[in-house]
C-alpha positions in Angstrom: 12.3 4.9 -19.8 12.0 2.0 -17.7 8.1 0.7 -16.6 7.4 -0.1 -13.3 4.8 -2.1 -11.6 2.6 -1.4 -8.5 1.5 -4.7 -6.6 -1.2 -4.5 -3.8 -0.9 -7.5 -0.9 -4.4 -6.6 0.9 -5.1 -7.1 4.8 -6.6 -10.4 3.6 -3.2 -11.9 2.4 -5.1 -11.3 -1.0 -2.5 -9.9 -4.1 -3.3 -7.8 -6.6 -1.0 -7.5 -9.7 -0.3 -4.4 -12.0 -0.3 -5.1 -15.0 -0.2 -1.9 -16.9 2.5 -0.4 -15.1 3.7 3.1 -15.0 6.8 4.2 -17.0 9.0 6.3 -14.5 13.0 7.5 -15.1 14.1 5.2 -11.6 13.5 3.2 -8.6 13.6 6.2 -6.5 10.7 7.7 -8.5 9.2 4.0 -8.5 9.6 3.9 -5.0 8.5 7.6 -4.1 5.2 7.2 -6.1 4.2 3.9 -4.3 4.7 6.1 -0.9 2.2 8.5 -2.5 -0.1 6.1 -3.8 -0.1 4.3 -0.1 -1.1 7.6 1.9 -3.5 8.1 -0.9 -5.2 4.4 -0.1 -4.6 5.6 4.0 -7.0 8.5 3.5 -9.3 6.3 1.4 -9.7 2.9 3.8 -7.8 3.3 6.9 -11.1 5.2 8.4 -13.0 2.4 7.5 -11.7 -0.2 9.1 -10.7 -0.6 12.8 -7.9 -2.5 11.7 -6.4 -1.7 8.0 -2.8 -3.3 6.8 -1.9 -2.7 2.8 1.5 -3.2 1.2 2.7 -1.9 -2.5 5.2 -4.2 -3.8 7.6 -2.6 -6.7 8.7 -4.6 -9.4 10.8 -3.4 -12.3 10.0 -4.8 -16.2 12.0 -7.7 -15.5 9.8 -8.6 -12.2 12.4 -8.0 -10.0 11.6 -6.4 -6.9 12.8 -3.1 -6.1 11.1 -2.3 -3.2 7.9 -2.2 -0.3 6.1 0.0 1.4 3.8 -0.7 3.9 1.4 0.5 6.9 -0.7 -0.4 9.2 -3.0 1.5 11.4 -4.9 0.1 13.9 -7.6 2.2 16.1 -8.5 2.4 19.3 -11.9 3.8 20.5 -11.7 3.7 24.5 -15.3 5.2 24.3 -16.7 2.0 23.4 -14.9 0.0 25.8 -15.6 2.6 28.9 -19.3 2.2 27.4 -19.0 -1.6 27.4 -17.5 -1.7 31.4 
């Protein structure tokens, strides 16, 4: 069974590499488990910040990419600004 690895590009630009990897039968699986874990890290920081940006880059065992998935929420809070006026 292949291994996979899950790297985390942060809003900062900053990247954080896996390297314990997970051991998955494909890319598909690769690739559907980095969606999960991104809506997992949604839930978790996106509330958080008014403006939140992660990506989870996939990389096979030979450090090939397979993949990305990304998002990016930014909130708007039109109380505040009506306050501010």
């Amino acid at each position: 069974m292949p291994m996979y690895f899950f790297d985390v590009l942060e809003r900062d630009g900053t990247m954080t590499h896996d390297v314990i990897g997970v051991k998955l039968d494909s890319p598909h699986q690769a690739l559907d488990a980095a969606s999960r874990t991104l809506m997992s890290v949604l839930q978790d920081e996106a509330m958080r910040h008014p403006k939140f940006k992660v990506q989870i880059v996939v990389r096979d065992d030979a450090g090939n990419e397979i993949g990305r998935r990304d998002a990016f929420v930014r909130h708007s809070d039109q109380t505040r600004k009506s306050q501010a006026d």
